[in-house]
N, C-alpha and C positions, 0 to 999 in steps of 0.2 A: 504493500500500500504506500503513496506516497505520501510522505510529511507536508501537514500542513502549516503556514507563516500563523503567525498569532491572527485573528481573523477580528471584523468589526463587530460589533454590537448585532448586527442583522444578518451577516451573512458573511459565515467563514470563507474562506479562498483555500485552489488549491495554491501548490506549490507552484512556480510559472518556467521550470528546467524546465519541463518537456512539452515539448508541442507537438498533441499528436493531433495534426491539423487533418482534417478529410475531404480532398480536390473539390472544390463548390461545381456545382452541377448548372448549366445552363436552362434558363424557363423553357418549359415545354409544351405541349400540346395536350400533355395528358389530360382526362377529364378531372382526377381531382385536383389537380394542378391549374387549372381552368377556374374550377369552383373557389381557391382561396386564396383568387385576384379578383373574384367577381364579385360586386356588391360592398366595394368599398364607398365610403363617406366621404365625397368630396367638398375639400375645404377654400374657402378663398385666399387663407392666406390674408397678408397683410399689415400693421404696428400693432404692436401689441408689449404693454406691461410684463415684463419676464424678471422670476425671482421674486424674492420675498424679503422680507425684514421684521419678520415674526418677534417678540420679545424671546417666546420661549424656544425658537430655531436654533439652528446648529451650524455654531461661524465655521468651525472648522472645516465644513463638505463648502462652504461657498455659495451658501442659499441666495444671499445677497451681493453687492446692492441692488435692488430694483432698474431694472435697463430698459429702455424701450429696443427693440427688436422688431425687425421686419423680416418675414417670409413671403415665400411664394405659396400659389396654391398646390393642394398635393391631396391625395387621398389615404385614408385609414382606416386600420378597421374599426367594427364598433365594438369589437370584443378582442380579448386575448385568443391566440392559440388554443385550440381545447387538444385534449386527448382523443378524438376522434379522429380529429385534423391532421394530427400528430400522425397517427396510425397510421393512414393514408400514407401519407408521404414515407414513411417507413416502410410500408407492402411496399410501394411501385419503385423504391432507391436505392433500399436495401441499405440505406443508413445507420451508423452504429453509432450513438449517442457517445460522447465522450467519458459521462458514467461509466458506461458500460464499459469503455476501452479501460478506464484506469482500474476499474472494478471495487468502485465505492462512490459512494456522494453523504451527503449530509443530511439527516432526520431529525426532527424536534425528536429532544427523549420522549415529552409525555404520548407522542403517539406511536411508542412501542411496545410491543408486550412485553409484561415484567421481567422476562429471563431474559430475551434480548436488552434491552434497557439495564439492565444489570452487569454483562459481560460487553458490552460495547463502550471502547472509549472516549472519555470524554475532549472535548477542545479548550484548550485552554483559555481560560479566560470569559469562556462563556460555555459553561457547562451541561447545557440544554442544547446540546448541539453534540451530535454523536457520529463518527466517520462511521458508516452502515456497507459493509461488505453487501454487497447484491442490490442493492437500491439504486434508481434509478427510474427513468420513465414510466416504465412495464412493471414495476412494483417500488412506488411511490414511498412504502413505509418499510423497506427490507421485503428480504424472504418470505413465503407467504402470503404477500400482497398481490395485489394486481389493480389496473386500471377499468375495468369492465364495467364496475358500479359508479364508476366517476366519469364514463367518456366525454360529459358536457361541459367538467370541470378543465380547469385551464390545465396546458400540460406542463409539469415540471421534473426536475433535474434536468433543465439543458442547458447549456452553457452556448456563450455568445455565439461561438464557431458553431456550435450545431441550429442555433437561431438562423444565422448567415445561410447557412447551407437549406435551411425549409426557404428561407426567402429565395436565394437563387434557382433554386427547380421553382418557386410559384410564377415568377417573373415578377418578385415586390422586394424589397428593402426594411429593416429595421426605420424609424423614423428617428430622424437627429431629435438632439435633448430639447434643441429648441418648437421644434415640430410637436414633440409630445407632450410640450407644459402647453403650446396654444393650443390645441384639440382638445388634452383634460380641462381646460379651465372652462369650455362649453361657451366662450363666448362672454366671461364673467369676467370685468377687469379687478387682478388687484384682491382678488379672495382668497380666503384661507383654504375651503373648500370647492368642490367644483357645482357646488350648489347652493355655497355664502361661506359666511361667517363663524356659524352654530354646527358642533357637530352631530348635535342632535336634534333638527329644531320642532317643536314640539312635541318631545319626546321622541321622535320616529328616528328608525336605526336605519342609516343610509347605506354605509360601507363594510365590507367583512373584515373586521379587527382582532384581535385578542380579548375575550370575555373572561373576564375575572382580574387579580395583580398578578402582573406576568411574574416567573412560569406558572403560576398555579392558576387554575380555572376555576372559574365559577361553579359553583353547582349545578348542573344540569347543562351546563353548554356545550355548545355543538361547535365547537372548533376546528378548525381547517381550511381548506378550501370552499368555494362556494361555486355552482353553476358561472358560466361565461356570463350568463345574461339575469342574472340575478341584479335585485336593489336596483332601484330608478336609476333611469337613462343620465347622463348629461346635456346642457343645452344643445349640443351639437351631435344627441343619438349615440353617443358612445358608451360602455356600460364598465364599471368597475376602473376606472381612471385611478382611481386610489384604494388603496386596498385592496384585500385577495392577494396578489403576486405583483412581485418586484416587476418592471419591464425594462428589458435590456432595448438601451440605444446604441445610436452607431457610433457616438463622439468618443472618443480618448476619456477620460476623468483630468482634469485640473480643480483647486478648489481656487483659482484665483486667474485663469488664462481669461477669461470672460470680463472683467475687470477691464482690459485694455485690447481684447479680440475683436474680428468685425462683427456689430450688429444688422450686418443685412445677410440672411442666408446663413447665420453662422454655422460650422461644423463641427467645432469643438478644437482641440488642438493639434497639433499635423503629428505628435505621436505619445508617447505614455504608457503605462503599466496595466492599470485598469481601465474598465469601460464604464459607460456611465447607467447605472442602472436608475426607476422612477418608477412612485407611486405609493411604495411601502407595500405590507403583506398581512394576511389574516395574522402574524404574531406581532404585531406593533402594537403597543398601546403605550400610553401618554405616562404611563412610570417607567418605561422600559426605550422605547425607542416609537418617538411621533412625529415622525415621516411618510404620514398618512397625508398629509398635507401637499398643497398641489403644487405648493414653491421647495419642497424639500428633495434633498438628493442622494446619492450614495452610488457607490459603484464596488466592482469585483472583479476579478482578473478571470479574460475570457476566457480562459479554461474552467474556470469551477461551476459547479452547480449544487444546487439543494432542496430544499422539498416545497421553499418558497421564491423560487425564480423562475418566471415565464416570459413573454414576448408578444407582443401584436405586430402589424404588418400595414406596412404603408409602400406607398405608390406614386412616384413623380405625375 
């Protein structure tokens, strides 16, 4: 197994020696390959407020300052990646997830059974995070598992390069950071949320977070993943912008290149160690990590993956 670096608060990394990178595939003709280019959300583009300057934000990732940014128009989906989707592209590619290749990825412990969770080690520094021999896409929580009951759930353990690789056979692209905070924000300048201020407003639960003081859960909650199209749309029809799974973009990670990079079209920076991941994931919660938020960021190094990183798919 390989050693991993001390990892962030949300999502350990692997180690970044090896790159077992797998030849990106050219778009194709195929019909599901057809189907997860089709029915993308086209956007106009345009200036837009980008970043945040939260009290409670996190200077370190480089949330802020607040920038005006302009884009072009482009399209995206309204949902993450599901495990269905996944599938598909895996029958017709014969694609091997880079889990699979290294022959481990990452599980919250609470959603293992008690013997595994017991003999499985822990990560340092953040001990709810366990390297899982056999986990992976096709079985999300280790050995045992499988994806069958979840096919509508977003698909995870993939890591950037195998992100890369579904977009290159669909004929679409990961969308840059800056693409994916104007889509999440639905059209809202300047929110916390991608549907205001309130994370909960009038009581009603928007987004799939962490229920209970993380790690420990609530009594009776249903933690995890949640459906692609679950919890109300965004203004611009997109579903789960925050929460549920991380979403890998195409840019490099800097916590400061934005600061003084171009605002028109930006791409992020011409190179770097990690990628830039958006959105937060069903384990975030506001004592642990509240990057649920529509200006907050985070990133991983494109080899790793875990049981809360997935992707959407965008479109020049």
């Amino acid at each position: 197994m390989t050693s991993a670096p001390r990892p962030s608060c949300c999502t350990p990394a692997r180690s970044t020696l090896e790159q077992r990178l797998v030849p990106p595939r050219s778009e194709t003709s195929d019909p599901a390959a057809r189907r997860a280019r089709r029915g993308l959300t086209t956007l106009p583009g345009g200036a837009f407020s980008m970043g945040c300057d939260d009290a409670d934000g996190v200077t370190a990732d480089g949330e802020g300052p607040v920038r005006q940014v302009e884009i072009d128009a482009f399209s995206i989906a309204a949902t993450a990646v599901s495990n269905a989707e996944f599938a598909s592209f895996v029958k017709v590619t014969g694609h091997v997830t880079e889990a699979e290749r290294f022959g481990f990825s990452y599980v919250f412990a609470g959603f293992l059974p008690p013997d595994l969770r017991a003999s499985s080690p822990a990560v340092p520094g953040t001990p709810w995070w366990r390297a899982i021999e056999g986990a992976n896409w096709r079985a999300p929580s280790g050995p045992g598992s499988n994806f069958q009951d979840i096919q509508q759930h977003p698909v995870v353990h993939v890591s950037w390069h195998d992100a890369t690789a579904y977009c290159a056979w669909s004929g679409t692209r990961l969308p840059t950071e800056a693409e994916w905070e104007y889509a999440a924000r639905g059209g809202l300048a300047r929110k916390r949320y991608p549907w205001g201020d309130e994370l909960a407003p009038n009581g009603r639960n928007m987004l799939t977070i962490w229920q209970g003081d993380f790690p420990n859960a609530a009594p009776g909650a249903r933690n995890g993943t949640a459906p692609v199209r679950s919890n109300r749309p965004n203004g611009f029809g997109l579903y789960n912008t925050v929460g549920n799974v991380w979403e890998w973009c195409t840019d490099w990670f800097s916590p400061d290149y934005h600061r003084t990079g171009p605002r028109t079209a930006p791409q992020g920076p011409p190179a770097g160690t990690k990628r830039v991941m958006r959105g937060g994931s069903h384990l975030c919660h506001v004592s642990y990590c509240n990057r649920y938020r529509v200006g907050a960021r985070s990133s991983n190094t494109p080899d790793s993956s875990t049981g809360n990183i997935g992707f959407r798919v965008a479109r020049s």
